[in-house]
N, C-alpha and C positions, 0 to 999 in steps of 0.2 A: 171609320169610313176611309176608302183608299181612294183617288182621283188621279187620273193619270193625265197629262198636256201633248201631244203630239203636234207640233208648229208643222204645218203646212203653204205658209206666206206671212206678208208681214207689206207694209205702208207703214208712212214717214210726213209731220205735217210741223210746218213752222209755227212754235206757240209764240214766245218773244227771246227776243235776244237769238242767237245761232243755236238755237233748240229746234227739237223735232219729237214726234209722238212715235214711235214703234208698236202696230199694232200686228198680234200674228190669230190665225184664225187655229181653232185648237177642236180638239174632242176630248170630250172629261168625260172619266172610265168611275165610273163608283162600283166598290166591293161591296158583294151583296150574298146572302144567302140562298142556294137554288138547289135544284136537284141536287148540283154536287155536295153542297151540302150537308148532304144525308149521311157522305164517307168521310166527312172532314174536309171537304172542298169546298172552294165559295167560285161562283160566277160572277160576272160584269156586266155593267147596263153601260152605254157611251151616247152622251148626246153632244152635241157639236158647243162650244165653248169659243171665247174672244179673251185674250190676254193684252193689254193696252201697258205700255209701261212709257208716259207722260214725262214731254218735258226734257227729254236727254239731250246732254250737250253733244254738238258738234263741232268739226271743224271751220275754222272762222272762213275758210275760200270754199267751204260750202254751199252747191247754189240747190234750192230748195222749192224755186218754183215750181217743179214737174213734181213734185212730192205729195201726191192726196192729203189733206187730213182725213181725222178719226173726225164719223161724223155718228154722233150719237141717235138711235132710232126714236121718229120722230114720233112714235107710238108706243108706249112702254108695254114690252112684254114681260110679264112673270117667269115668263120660261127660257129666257134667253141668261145666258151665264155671260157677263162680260165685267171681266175682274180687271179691275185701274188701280196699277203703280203707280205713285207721285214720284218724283225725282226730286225737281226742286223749281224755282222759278215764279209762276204765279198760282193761285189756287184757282180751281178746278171747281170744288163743292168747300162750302164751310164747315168746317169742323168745332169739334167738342169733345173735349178741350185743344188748343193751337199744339200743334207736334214740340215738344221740348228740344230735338235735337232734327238736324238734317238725315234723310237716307241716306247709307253710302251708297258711293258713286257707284256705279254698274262698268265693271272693266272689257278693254274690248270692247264695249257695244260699237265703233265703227267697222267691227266684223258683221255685224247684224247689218249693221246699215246701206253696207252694199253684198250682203250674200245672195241675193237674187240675182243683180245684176253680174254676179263673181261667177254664181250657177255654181254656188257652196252648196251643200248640203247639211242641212240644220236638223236637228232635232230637240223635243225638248219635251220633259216628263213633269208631272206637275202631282202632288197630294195634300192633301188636308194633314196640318202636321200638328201634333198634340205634347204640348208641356205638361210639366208633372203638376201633380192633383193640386198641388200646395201653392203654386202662382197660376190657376187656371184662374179666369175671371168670364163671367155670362156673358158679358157684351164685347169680346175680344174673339176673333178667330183668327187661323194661324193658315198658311199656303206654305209647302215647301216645290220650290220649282227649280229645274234641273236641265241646261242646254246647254247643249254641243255642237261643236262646228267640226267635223272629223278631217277637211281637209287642211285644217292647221291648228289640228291637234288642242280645239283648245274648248275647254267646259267649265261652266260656274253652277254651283247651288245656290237659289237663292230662298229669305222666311220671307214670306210677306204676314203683315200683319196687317187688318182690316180698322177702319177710321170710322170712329162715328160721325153723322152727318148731322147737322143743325136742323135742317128741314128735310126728312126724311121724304118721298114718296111714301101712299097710303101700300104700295108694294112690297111685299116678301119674296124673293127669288124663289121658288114652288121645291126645287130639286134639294137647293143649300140649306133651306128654311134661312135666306140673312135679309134682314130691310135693305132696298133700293135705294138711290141716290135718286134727285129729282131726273136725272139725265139716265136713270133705269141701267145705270152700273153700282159695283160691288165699290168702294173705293179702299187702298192699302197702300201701303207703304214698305219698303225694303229696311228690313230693320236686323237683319246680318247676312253673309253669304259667305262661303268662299269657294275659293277659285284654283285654276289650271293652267298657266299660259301652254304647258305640254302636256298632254295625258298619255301621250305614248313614245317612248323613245327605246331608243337601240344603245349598246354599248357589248366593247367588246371583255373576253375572259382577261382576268385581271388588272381590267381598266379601273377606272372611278365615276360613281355617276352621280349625278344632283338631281331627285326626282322633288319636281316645283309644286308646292301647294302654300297657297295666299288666303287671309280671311279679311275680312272690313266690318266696322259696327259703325253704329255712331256713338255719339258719346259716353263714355257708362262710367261709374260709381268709382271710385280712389281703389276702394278695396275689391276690385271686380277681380277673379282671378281666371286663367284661361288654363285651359289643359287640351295638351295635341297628343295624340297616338299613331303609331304608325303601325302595321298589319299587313301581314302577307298574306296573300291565298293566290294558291297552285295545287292543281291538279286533286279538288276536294277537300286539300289537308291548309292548315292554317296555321301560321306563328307570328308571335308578339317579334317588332323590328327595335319598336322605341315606344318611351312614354315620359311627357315631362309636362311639370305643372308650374306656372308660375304667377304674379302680380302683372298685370302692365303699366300699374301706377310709377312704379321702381325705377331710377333713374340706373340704375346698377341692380338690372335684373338679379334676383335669387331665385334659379329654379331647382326643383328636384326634379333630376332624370335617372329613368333605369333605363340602360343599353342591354335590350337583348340580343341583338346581333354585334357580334363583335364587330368593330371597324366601321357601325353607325353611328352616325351624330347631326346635331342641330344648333343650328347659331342660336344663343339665350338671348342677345344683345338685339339681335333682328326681330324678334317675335314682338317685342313691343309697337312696332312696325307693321305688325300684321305676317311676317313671312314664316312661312311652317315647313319649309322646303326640307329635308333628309340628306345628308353627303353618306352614298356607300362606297366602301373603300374596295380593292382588291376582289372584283364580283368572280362568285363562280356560279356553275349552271345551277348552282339548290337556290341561287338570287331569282333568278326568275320567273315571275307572274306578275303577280297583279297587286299591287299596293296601293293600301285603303290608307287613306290619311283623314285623319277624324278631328275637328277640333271642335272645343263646350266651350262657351262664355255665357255666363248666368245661365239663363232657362231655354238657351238652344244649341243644338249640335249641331253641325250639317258636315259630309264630308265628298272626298273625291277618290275618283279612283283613274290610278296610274299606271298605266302596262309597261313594266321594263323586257324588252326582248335582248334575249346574247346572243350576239354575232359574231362569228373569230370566221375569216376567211382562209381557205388553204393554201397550203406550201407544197409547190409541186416538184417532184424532180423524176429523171428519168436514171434508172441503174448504171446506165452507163453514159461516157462521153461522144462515142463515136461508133462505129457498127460497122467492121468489116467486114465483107462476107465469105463465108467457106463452105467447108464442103457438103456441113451437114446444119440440118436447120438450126437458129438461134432463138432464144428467148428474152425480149425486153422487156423489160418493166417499167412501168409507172407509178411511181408513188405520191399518194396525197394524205397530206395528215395534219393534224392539230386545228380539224375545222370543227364548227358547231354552227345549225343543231346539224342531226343526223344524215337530212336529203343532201344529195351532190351525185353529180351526172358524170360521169370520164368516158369520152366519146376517142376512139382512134382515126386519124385523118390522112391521107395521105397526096400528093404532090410529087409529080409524076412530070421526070425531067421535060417531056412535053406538052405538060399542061402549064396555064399560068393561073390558076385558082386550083386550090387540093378540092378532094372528093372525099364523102367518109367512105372507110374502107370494109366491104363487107366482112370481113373479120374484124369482130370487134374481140377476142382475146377469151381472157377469162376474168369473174373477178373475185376477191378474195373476200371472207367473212369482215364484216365492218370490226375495227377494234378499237374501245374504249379506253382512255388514260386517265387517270386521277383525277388531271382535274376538270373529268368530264367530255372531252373535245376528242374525237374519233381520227380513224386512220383507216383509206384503204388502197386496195392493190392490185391492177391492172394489169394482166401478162399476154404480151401478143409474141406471137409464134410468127418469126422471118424468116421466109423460106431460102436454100443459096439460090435458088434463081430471081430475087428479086432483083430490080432493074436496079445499077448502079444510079447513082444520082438520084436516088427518089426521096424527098424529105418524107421521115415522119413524124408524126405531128400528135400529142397527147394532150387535149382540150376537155377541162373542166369548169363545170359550172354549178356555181352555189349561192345561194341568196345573200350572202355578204358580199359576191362579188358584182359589179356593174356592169362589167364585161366578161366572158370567159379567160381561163387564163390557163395559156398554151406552152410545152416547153417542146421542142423538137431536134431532129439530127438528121443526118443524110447518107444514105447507107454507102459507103466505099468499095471500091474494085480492091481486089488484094493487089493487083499494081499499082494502082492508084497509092493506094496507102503504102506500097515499097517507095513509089515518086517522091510521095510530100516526106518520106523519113528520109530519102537522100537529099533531101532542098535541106529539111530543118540541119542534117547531118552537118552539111559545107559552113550555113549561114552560123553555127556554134562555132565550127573550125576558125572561119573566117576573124568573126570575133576576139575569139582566142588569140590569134596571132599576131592581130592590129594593136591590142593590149601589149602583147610581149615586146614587139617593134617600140612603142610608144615609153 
């Protein structure tokens, strides 16, 4: 069975101490068998869903009066889905047996806390997640839930794992088949996750980059052991980046790693720490997509996924330094090269000794086939045809733009009278003489 979470809002209620309740309203997608099918397809049923995650710490100059609470329905429905995270602090429902260890903490959540008021845009997937046959248990169910905040980049997976309750309601959730809480919620606990503080970053061709991923448990077994992988996929196709397994009991980590990407690596020292982060060295464009970072401890996996994009911004220049005019037309060029990826605009401009803002020039030139270098970063080329009767004095002006740059970036010159340019060679002429002479005297 598949469940999907879609967060639509969320409320915030002071339980004790500088805590608050995070409640977001949701719709749960259950995988079902339908017409489709019949070809190998499955359909969705969606009915609207509450996610409650109890209890999160805030900051201490937190003021929380304006902050609703979760107020539980004073009528118990069967049909209502509203699934309660513990954090930590006071209980909620009594339990059986008391939790052996605390939930880790939930990172970030002051992004949650004011994403409304930020007019962030949230999202968040949610499914019924299944351990292997061998530690399944009847009165145990499993959540895997998954949010992102896209305006600062940042996403956690979290297990939630459901609590038995001491005094049940005579209620069973109708959709989930699970017994109620007497308060007609599901109640769970976060019993691993991990995380993203960046899911998407840029970097340029043979830079270096560090794509971040973080995991949290609570406390586990001496001989618990964890294993991270890391995995590429671009453009359909897929490869192994890295793979290492280690103790986190180990005061002096011993991990096996296989590097399959040359010039990837992973701190051993930090993972016992919880950090799964990747250092890539020297990127070239075959780096780029999307990288799955996976990590298992005992009977869960959960992972994230990281968008690396390359950006190399271009080098512009024009063929020549200066542009005197004769008798028969001229050809300048503009070159731009060693950009990536492939879009890039070259616009011609021009500035016209009596104008004081340039105009683009309705001859935009010609341009030449894009061309590709090793390692991967293009090059192209721009040829505008100067007539002699352009005006002397006129800048022109060669403005490009490309998604590595913030602004466009212009290189230009100023077309010369053929007197003009005998002028300034008899000034430059004197002022060498000049020099020349003041030396010899001296």
């Amino acid at each position: 069975m598949l469940a999907n979470l879609i967060l639509i809002g969320f409320s915030l209620k002071f339980v004790c101490g500088n805590v608050a309740d995070v409640v977001l309203s949701c719709s749960l997608v259950e995988e079902g068998v339908g017409l489709s099918g019949m070809t190998g397809g499955s359909s969705f049923s969606r009915a609207p869903a509450t996610l409650v995650f109890r209890d999160v710490a805030v900051a201490s100059d937190e003021s929380l009066d304006l902050l609703p609470p979760f107020v539980a329905p004073s009528l118990l429905d069967p049909d209502a889905i509203i699934i309660e995270a513990k954090e930590s602090c006071e209980e909620h429902f009594p339990l059986v047996p008391p939790p052996q260890s605390s939930s880790p903490e939930v990172p970030n959540v002051e992004v949650l806390l004011h994403a409304d008021c930020n007019d962030l845009e949230v999202t968040c997937e949610m499914s019924q997640y299944s351990v292997s046959k061998a530690l399944r248990r009847s009165d145990l169910t499993y959540f895997m839930v998954s949010i992102s905040v896209e305006a600062v980049s940042f996403s956690v997976t979290l297990i939630l794992q459901t609590l038995a309750v001491l005094e049940p309601s005579t209620l069973t959730q109708s959709k989930l088949g699970l017994p109620l809480s007497p308060t007609g919620t599901l109640p769970t606990e976060v019993v691993f996750l991990v995380f993203s503080q960046r899911n998407s970053i840029s970097a340029r061709l043979r830079s270096d980059a560090v794509l971040h991923c973080s995991f949290r448990h609570p406390e586990v077994p001496p001989e618990q052991e964890v294993a991270i992988g890391w995995r590429l996929q671009h453009k359909g196709k897929g490869w192994k980046v890295l793979h290492m397994e280690t103790r986190l009991d180990e005061a002096e980590p011993r991990a096996v790693v296989h590097e399959e990407r040359r010039g990837s690596s992973l701190n051993v020292t930090q993972v016992v720490d919880g950090d799964a982060s990747v250092t890539l060295t020297k990127l070239k464009v075959r780096d780029e997509g999307s990288y799955i970072c996976s990590v298992s401890l005992g009977p869960f996996k959960a992972q994230q996924i990281i968008q690396l994009h390359l950006l190399q911004p271009p080098q512009v220049s024009l063929s020549q330094q200066k542009l005197v005019l004769k008798a028969e037309p001229q050809t300048l060029s503009c070159h731009c090269s060693e950009y990536y990826p492939l879009d890039v605009q070259m616009e011609w401009w021009l500035l016209f000794p009596t104008d004081t803002e340039p105009t683009v020039s309705e001859d935009q030139g010609s341009l030449s086939s894009h061309r590709q270098h090793g390692d991967g970063s293009y090059s192209l080329t721009s040829q505008l045809t100067v007539p002699s009767t352009a005006t002397p004095g006129t800048k022109i002006i060669c403005k490009v733009s490309h998604r590595a740059l913030s602004t466009p970036l212009s290189v230009s010159l100023v077309v010369m009278s053929p007197q003009t340019n005998s002028y300034w060679w008899i000034v430059g002429f004197l002022i060498v003489t000049a020099i020349f002479f003041y030396q010899v005297m001296n």
